[in-house]
N, C-alpha and C positions, 0 to 999 in steps of 0.2 A: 660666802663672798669669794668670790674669783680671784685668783692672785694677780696680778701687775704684771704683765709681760714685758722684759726690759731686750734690747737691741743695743748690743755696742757696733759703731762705726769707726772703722779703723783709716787714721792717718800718722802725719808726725808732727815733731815742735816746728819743724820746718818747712814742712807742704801745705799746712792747715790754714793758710794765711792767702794761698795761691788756688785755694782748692772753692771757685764760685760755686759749685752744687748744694755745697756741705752747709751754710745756710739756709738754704730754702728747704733743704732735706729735712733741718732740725726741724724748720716751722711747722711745716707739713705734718712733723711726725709728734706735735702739740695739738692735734687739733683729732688727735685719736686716741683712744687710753692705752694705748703702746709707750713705754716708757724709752727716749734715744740718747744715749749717751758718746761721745767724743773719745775715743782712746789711744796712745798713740804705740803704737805696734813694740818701740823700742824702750820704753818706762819698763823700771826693774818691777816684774814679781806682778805685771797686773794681775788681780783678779778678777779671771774669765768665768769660774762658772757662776756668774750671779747673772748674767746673761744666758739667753735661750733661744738668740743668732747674734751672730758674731761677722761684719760685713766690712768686705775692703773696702775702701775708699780714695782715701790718696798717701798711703804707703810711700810715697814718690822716693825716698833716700835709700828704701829696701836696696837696690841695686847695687850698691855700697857696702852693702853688709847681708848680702843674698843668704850667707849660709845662717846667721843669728834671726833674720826673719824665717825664712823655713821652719828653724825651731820653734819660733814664734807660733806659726801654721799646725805645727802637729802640738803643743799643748791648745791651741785654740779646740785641735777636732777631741782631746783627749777630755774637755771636760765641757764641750759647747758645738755648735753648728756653725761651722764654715762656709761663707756664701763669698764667692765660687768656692769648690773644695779645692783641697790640696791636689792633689791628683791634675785638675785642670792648673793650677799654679805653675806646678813643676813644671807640665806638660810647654805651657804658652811662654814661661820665661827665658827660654831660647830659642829664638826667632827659626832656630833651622826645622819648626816645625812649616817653615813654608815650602820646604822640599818635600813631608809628608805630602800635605796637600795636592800638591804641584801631581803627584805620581799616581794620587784620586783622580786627575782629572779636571783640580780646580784652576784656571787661568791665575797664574800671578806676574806681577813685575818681576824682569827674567833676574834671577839669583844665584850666586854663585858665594858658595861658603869654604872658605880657606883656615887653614890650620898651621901653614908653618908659610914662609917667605918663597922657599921651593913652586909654589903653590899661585904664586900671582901671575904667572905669564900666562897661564892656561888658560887663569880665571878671566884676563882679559879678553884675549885672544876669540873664547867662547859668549863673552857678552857681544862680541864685534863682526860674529857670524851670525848674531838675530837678526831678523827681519829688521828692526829697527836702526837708522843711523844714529850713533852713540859718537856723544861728542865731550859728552862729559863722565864721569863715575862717582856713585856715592857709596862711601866708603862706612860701616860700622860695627860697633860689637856685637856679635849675634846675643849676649845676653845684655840689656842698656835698656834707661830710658829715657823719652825727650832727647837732649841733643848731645847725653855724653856721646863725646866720641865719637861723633857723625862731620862727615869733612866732604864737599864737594869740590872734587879733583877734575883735572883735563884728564881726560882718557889714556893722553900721550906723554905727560908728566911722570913719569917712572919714578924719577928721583920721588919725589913729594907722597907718592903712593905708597912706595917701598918705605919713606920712612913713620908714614903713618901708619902700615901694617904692622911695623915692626912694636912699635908703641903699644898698639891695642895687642898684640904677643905677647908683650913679654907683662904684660897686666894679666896675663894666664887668660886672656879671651881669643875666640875663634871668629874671626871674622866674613862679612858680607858684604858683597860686593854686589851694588845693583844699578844700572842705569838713571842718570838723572833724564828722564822722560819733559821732553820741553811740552806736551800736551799740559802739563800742569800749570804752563803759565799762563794757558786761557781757559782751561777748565777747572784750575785747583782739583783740592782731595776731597773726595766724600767721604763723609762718617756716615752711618747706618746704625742708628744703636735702637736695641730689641731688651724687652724685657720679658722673663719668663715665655723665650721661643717665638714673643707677640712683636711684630713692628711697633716704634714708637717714635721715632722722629729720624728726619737727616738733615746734616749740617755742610755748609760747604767753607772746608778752611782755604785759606790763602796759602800761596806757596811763602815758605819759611825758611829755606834753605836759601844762602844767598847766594850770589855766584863766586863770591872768594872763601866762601865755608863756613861764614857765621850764621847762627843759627834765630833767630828772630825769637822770644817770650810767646809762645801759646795764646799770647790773652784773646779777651773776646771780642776786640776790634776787629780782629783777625778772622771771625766765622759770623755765617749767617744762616738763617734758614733755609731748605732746597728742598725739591720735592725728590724722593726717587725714585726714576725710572722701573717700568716693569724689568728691567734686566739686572739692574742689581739689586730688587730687593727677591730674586729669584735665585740671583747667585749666593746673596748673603745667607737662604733659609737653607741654599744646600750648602753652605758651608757649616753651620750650626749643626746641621742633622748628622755630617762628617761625625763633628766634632763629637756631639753627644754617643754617636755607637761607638768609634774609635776609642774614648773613653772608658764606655761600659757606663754611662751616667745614668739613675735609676730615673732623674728628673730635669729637666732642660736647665741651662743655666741660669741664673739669674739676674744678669746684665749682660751684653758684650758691645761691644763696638767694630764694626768691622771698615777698616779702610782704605777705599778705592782708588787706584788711578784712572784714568779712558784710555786705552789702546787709540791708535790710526784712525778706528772704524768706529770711535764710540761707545766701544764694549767696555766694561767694568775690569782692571784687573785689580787683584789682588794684592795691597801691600805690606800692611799687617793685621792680625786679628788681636781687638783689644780685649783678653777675657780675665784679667788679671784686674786690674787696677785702674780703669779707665777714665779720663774725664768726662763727661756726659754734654754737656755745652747745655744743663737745664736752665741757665738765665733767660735763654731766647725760648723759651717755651715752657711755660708753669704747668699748664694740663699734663706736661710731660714728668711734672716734681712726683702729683699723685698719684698719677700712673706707676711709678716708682715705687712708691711709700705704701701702695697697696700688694705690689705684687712681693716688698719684702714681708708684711704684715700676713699675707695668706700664708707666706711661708712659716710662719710663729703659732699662727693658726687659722680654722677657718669659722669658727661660728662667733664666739664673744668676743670680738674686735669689732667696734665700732669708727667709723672714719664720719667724721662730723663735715 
């Protein structure tokens, strides 16, 4: 007889509440003899190796306490499988991999990453010679997620800037400064999310950022289904392929979300790549749950898993 392949899904006491995937994921992954279990990253002393993949999910407070989930990550690889690895974790949990990218070749929202307050005039100055007219600036920690930290500034508002930089400084973070792009407020953000290197859906979010700096709940009033144009899901697979050599990944990863702005002209840019911990938006699309639930299951194995 076969042993029980068991999968823990990793989140916390306090994202798991917020986290719509993570239902339908369980269901899905009943109705296969894969065994899913719920874990939350920051519980004393779990034990990992009773499982044989071990999957983010919505970590969401990790940020908070970055360096105790990392450890969390490397006892996960030292007795279980890590899906994404560590390697991609470390990699994508500070945003100034968008300057890698950017120097690949990949178009992004123009970026500017600052270290100390010396540091903001230039940064300005350089968003204000783009192509683009910039009338506003969005202000964040290059390691963050959802809306710690994120402030939408007048461009010309120095005071307000400087003393938001200063804040996210002396929290020992390094900051990014990137254009608020008014194309967002008639095309919103694309998500692009892939599973196993494979297309699988995209989402169009509403713009979230408000114009005084508050930041809007994620929920799912807020996004809809979209189709993707041939050019971002073109840029999306070259950005993966980046990502996988740049790496050294022996295997493609096993979710990402990648997400878009439109340039002037309609083109895709780049604003972050979600390969850490993402939300998926599988409420608006179930074909989308199994497509999921299978491609973690190949990864556990490939012959005696049955999906019902």
């Amino acid at each position: 007889m076969l042993d029980t392949k068991k999968v823990a899904l990793v989140s916390d006491s306090d994202s798991l509440s917020v986290d719509y995937d993570m239902p339908l994921i369980i269901d899905a992954f009943k109705r296969t003899n894969v065994e899913a279990d719920v874990i939350f990253w920051d519980d004393a002393n779990p034990d990992l190796s009773i499982y044989d993949l071990v999957v983010l999910r919505s970590p969401w407070t990790y940020m908070e306490k970055i360096k105790p989930f990392i450890e969390f990550c490397q006892k996960v690889e030292q007795s279980s499988v890590l899906l994404n690895p560590l390697s991609v974790i470390e990699w994508n949990s500070d945003k100034s991999y968008l300057k890698l990218l950017e120097k690949q070749g990949i178009p992004i929202v123009p970026t500017e990453i600052i270290y100390s307050e010396t540091e903001i005039q230039a940064a300005l100055a350089s968003l204000k010679e783009s192509e683009w007219e910039i009338n506003e600036v969005v202000i964040k920690p290059t390691v963050g997620a959802y809306s710690f930290g994120v402030v939408r500034l007048s461009i010309d508002d120095s005071d307000k800037i400087t003393q938001h930089v200063r804040y996210l400084l002396q929290l020992g973070k390094s900051v990014i400064f990137q254009p608020y792009l008014n194309t967002i407020e008639k095309h919103g953000e694309t998500n692009i999310i892939y599973f196993d290197n494979t297309y699988s859906h995209t989402i169009k979010k509403e713009p979230l950022l408000a114009e005084r700096g508050e930041t809007k709940t994620p929920d799912m009033e807020f996004r809809t289904l979209k189709d993707a144009n041939s050019e971002e899901k073109a840029l999306a697979k070259r950005i993966l392929d980046l990502v996988q050599t740049n790496l050294e990944l022996s295997k493609p990863l096993l979710y990402a979300r990648l997400d878009f702005i439109e340039d002037k002209n309609g083109m895709p840019l780049l604003l972050e790549l979600e390969i850490t911990e993402p939300s998926l938006s599988l409420p608006l699309t179930p074909k989308s749950v199994d497509f999921f639930v299978r491609s973690i299951i190949e990864r556990v194995q490939s012959k005696d898993v049955v999906v019902c």
